[in-house]
C-alpha positions in Angstrom: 173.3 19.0 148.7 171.4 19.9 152.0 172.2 18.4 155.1 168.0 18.1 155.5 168.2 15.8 152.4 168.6 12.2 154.1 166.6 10.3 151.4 167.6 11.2 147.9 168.0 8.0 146.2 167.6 8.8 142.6 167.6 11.6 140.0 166.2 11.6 136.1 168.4 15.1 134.5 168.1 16.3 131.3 171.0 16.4 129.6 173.4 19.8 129.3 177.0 20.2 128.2 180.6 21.3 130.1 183.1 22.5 127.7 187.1 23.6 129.4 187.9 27.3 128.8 190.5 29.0 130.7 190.5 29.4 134.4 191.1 32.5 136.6 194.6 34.8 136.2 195.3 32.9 139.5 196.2 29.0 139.2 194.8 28.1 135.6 194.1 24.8 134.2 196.2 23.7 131.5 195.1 25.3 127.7 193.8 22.4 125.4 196.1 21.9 122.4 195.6 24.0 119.8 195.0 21.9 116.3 197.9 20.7 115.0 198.7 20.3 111.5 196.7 18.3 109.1 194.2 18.9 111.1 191.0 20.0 108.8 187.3 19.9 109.6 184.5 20.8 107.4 180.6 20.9 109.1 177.5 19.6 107.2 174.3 21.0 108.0 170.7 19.8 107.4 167.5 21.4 109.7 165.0 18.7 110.0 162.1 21.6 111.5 160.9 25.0 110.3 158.2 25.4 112.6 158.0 27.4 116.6 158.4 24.5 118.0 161.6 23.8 118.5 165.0 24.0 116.5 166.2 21.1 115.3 169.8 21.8 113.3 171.1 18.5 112.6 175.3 18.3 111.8 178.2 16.4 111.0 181.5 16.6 111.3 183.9 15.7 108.3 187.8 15.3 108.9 188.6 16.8 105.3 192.5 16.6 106.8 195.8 14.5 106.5 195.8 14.0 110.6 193.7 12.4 112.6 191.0 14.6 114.8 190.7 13.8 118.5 186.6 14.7 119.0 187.2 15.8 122.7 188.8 18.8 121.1 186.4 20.0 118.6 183.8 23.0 118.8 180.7 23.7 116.8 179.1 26.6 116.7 175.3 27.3 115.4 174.5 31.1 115.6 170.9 32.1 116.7 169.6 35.6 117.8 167.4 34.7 121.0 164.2 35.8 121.9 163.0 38.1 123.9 163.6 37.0 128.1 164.2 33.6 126.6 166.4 31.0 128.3 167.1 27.4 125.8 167.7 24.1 126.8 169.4 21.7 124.7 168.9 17.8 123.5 170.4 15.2 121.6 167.4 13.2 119.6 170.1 10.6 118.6 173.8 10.9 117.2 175.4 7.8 115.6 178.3 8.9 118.4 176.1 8.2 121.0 174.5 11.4 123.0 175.9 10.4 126.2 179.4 11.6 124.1 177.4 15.0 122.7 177.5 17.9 125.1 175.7 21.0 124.2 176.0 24.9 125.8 174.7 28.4 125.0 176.8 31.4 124.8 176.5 35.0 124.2 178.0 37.0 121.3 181.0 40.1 122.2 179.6 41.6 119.4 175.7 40.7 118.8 174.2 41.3 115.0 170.6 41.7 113.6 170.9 37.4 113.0 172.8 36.0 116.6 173.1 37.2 119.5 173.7 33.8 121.4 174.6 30.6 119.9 174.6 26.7 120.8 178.1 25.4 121.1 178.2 21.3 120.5 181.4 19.8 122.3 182.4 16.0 122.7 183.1 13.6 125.5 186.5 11.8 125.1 184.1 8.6 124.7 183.3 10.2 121.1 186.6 9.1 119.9 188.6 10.5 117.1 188.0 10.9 113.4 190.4 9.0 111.0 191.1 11.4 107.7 188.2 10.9 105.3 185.7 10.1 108.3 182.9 11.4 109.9 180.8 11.8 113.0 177.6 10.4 111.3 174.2 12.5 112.2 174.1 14.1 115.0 170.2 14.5 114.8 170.1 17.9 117.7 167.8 20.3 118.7 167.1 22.9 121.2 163.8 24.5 122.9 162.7 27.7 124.7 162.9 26.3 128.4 159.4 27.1 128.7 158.4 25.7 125.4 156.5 28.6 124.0 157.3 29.8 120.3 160.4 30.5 119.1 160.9 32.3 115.4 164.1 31.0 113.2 163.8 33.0 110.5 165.7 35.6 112.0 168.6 32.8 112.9 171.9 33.5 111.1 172.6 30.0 111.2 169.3 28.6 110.1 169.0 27.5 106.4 165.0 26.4 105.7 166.0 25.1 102.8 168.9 22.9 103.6 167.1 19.7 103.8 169.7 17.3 102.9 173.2 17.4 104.3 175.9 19.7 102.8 178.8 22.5 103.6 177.6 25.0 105.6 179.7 28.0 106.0 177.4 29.5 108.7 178.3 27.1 111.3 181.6 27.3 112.4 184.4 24.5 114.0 187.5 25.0 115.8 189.8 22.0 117.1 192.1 22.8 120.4 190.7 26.6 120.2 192.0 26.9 116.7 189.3 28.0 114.2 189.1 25.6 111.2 185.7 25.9 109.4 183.2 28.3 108.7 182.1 32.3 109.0 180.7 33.8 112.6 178.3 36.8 112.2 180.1 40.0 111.6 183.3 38.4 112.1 182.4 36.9 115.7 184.8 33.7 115.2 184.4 30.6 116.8 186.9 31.1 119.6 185.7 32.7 122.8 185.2 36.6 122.0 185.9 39.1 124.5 184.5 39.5 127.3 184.5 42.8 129.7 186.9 42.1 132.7 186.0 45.2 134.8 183.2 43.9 137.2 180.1 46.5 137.5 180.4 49.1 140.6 178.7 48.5 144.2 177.5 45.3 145.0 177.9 44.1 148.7 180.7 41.3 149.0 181.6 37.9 150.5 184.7 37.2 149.5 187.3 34.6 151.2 190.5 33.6 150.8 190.8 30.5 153.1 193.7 32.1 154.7 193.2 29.7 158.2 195.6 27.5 160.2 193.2 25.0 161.2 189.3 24.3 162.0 190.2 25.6 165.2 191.1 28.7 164.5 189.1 31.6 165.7 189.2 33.4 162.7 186.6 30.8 161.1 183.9 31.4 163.2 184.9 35.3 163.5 184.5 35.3 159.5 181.1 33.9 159.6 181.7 29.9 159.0 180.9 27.2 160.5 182.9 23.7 160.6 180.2 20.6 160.6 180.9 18.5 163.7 177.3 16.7 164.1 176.2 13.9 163.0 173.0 12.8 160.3 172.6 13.2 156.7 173.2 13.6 154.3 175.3 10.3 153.4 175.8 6.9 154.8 173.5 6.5 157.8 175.8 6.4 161.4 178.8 8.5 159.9 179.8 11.5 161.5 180.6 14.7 160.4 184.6 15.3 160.9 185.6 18.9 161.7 189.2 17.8 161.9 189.1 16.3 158.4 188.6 20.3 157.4 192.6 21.7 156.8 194.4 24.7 155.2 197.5 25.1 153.0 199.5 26.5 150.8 199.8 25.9 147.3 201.7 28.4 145.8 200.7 31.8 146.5 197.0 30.4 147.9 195.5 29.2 150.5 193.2 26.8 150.2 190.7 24.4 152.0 190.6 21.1 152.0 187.4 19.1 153.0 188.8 14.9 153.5 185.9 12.2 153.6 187.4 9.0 155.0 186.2 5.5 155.3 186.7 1.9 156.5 183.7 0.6 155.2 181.8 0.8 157.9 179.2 3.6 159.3 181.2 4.2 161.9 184.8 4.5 160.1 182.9 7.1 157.8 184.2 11.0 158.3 181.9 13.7 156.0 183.3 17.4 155.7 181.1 20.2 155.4 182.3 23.8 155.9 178.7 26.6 155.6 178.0 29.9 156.4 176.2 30.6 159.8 174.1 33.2 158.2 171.0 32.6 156.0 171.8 36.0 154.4 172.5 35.3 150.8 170.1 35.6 147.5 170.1 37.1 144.5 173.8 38.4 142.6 176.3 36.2 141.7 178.1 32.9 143.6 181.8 31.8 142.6 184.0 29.4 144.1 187.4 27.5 142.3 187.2 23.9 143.5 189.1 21.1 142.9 187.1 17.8 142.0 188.8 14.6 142.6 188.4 11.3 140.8 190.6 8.8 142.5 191.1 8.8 146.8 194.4 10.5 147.9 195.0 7.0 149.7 193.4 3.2 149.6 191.2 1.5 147.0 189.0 4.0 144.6 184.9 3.3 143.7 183.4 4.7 146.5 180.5 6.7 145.8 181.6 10.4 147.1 179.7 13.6 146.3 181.9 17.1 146.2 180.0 20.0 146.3 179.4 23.5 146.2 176.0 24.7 146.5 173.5 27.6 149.0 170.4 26.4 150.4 167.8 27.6 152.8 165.8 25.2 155.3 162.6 23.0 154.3 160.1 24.4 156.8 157.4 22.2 155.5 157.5 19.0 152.5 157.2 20.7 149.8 157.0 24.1 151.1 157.3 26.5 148.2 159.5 29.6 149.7 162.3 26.7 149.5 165.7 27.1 147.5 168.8 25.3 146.7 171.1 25.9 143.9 174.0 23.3 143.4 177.0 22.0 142.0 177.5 17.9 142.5 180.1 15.8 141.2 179.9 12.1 141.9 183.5 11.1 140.4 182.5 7.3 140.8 178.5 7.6 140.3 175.7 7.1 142.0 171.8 8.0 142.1 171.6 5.4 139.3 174.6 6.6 137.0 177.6 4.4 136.6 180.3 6.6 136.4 181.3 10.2 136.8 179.3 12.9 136.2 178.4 16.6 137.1 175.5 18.3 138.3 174.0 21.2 139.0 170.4 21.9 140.1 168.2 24.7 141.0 165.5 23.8 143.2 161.7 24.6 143.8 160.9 22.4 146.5 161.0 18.6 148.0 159.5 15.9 149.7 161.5 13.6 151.5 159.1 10.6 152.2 157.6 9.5 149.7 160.4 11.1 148.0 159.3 13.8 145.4 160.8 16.6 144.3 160.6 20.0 141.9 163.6 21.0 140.3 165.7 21.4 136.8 169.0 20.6 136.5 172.0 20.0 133.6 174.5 17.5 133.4 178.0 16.2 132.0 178.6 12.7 131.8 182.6 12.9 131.9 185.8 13.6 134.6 185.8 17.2 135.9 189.0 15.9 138.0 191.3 19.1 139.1 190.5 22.2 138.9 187.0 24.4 138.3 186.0 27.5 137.9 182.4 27.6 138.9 179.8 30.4 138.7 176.2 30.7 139.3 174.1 34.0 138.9 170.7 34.8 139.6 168.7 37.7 138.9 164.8 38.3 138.2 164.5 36.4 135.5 167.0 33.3 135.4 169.5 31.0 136.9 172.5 30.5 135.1 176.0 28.0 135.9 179.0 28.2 134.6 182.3 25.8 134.9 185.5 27.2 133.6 183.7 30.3 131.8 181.5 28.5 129.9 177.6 28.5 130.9 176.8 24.7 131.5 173.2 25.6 132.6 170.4 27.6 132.6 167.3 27.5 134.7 164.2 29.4 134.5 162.3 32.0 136.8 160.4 29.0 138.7 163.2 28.2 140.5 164.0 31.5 141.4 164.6 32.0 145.5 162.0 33.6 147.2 164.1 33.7 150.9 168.0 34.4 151.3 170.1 30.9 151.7 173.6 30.0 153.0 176.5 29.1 151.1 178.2 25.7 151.6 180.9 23.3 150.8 180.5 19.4 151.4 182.4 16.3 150.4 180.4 13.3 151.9 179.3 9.5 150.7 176.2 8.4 149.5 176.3 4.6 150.8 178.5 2.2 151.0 177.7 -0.1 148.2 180.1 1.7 145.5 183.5 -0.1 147.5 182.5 -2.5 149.9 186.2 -3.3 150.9 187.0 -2.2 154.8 190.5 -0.8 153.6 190.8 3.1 154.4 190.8 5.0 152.2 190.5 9.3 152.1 188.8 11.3 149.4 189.8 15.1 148.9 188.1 17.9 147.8 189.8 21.5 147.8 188.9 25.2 147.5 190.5 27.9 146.9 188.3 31.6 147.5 184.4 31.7 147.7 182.7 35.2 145.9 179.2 36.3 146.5 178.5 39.9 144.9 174.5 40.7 146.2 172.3 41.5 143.6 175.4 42.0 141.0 175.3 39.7 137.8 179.1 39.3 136.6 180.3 37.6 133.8 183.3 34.6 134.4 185.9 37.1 133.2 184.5 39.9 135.9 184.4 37.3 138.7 188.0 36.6 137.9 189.0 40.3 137.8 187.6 41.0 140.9 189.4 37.9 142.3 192.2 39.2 141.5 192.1 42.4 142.9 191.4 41.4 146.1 194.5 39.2 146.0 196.5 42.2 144.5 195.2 44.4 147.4 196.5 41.7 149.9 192.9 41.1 150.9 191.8 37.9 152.4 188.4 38.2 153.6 185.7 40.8 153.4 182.0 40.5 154.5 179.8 43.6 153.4 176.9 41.5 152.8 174.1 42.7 155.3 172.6 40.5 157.9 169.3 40.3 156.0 167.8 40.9 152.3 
């Protein structure tokens, strides 16, 4: 979120989809289960549109087992071969599990076929619940769209059955449960857990790439390596609070250093400490941005509800409302809410331009509607043609070429409130947000896996920082 944006009071996002895959070879997050047994899913299929519109494969999910399923761990995959330049965006009609509990992502195939060469990967929210032996999710009435709504062509789709117009078994739509594959044939053998994926990152590239290998805010290094620590005051966040430079700290955990960025409060404006850690440098466009981040639900100390936003995002300045040669691409979770949702959520958002009074504002953006507490793995890449995100090596978001960025940007990291209203107590309390390494690779689109390889060698090498990244684009 940009420190320009003092106003933003609400949001209206279309809905997208996070699914867990493994982290980087550094710290990982914990592998879901895989199925246990008795576990047994089957998937029923129906399509309820044949036309250019828009897809529209509707499914349920039958526990054919002796064990009950837990939803949160299930996968579907529906295989489609994409169009030419297309990006897709997903949506849940209606689902008799509720869509808030229906997440939806697109992947690419290792090995594409003459049918799929991406495919739509349904997941569910732990609010979905869990199928009893003999049960079923109900319809899940979904469908997907080219993101600039012209034509797409499912005949070609390996999934898609035009005559399947009642629900029955449909082998070309596969399951899994805790990674396991339970149901159904991928193209040309493709299964329905994660397929390879090249780990080598592509040659050249100018690189940003940090560690967080500091002693404190103070130390000379920071500023040496390009950062800035916040110490002003103004927005964004609760009007009156101040921007803490000491909150900012460095550790060990493990073998890593890493960055912690505390927001503090007593319920007033003036007990209120933000953190925000930025590059000095506007240097920073096109290629590919990662950054492992741990997102906190509860505060480290006092009462919890406060509504905090952690954050890892690059931006360039507004030089006029609604200027067009704006840019922002971001990663937002609110673990409490806020901007009109009651409860946690992630964002992210690529930005055209904004307004901020009236307020009015240009952007897409994709959403989950459940805890990302611990830790992420998150990746954004742009190119000529699209902006893509990625948490924990699965894409969560795509965005089209409107939102492209036509001037470089900075990188940043913030942890601030968004009022007081969310925990009106004056009881301290201290929110933490922590980051591990920050990649940018100019120009350079890698994959999740290649961002992790490269990660990697750096911290093989011994490496800490390096800045090749020229001064401007």
């Amino acid at each position: 979120m940009s420190t320009s944006k003092k106003t933003r009071t609400t949001r209206i996002r279309a809905a997208l989809a996070a699914a867990l895959l493994a982290g980087l070879g550094c710290a990982t997050l914990p592998a879901a289960p895989a199925a246990a047994a008795g576990e047994s899913l089957t998937v029923q299929y129906r399509q309820s549109a044949t036309g250019s519109d828009q897809a529209e494969p509707w499914l349920k999910a039958v526990n054919t087992g002796t064990a009950p399923v837990s939803l949160s761990q299930v996968r579907i995959r529906y295989y489609f071969k994409a169009d030419a330049g297309a990006s897709y965006t997903f949506a849940c009609s209606w689902a008799v599990k509720g869509c808030g509990n229906i997440t939806g992502t697109f992947g690419s195939l290792a090995r594409p076929t003459a049918t799929a060469d991406r495919y739509l990967e349904i997941g569910f929210t732990a609010g979905a619940g869990t199928l009893a032996p003999g049960a079923d999710t109900g319809d899940m009435q979904l469908r997907f769209h080219r993101s600039n709504w012209q034509p797409l062509n499912q005949h070609d789709d390996y999934s898609f059955g035009p005559a399947q117009t009642s629900y029955g078994n449909w082998s070309k739509v596969t399951a899994s449960v805790g990674g396991t594959p339970v149901w159904g044939t991928a193209p040309e053998g493709d299964g329905p857990g994660p397929g390879p994926d090249p780990t080598d990152p592509p040659a050249g590239g100018a690189t940003l790439f940090d560690d967080f290998d500091y002693t404190s805010h103070t130390d000379p290094a920071i500023g040496a390596h390009g950062w800035s620590v916040r110490s002003d005051a103004g927005g964004p966040g609760v009007p009156g609070a101040t921007w803490a430079a000491q909150n900012v700290t460095f550790a060990k955990e493990g073998t890593n250093s890493v960055m912690n960025l505390e927001t503090s409060t007593a319920g007033t404006p003036q007990s209120t400490k933000h953190t925000e850690v930025l590059t000095k440098a506007m240097k920073f466009k096109n290629g590919t941005y990662a950054a492992r981040v741990r997102f906190s639900d509860a505060p480290r100390s006092g009462p919890d509800g406060d509504r905090v936003v952690q954050t890892f995002f690059t931006i360039n300045d507004l030089k006029a409302p609604m200027a067009d040669d704006y840019a922002e691409y971001d990663f937002e979770y609110l673990p409490n809410g806020g901007w009109g949702e009651p409860a946690n959520i992630l964002y992210v958002t690529s930005w055209e331009t904004y307004r901020p009074d009236p307020w009015e504002a240009v952007n897409q953006h994709s959403e989950s509607r459940t805890s990302h507490a611990g830790w992420h793995d998150l990746v954004v890449t742009i190119d000529d043609s699209d902006i893509t995100y990625y948490v924990d090596g699965r894409e969560f978001g795509r965005h089209d070429a409107r939102y492209l960025p036509e001037r470089p940007m900075s990188i940043n990291f913030n942890q601030w409130l968004i009022d007081l209203a969310g925990q009106t107590g004056t009881t301290p309390r201290a929110y933490d947000q922590k980051v591990d390494y920050v990649l940018h690779v100019k120009d350079r689109v890698l994959t999740p896996a290649q961002v992790a390889a490269k990660v990697a060698a750096y911290r093989a090498a011994g490496t800490t920082f390096e800045d090749t990244v020229p001064a401007s684009q």
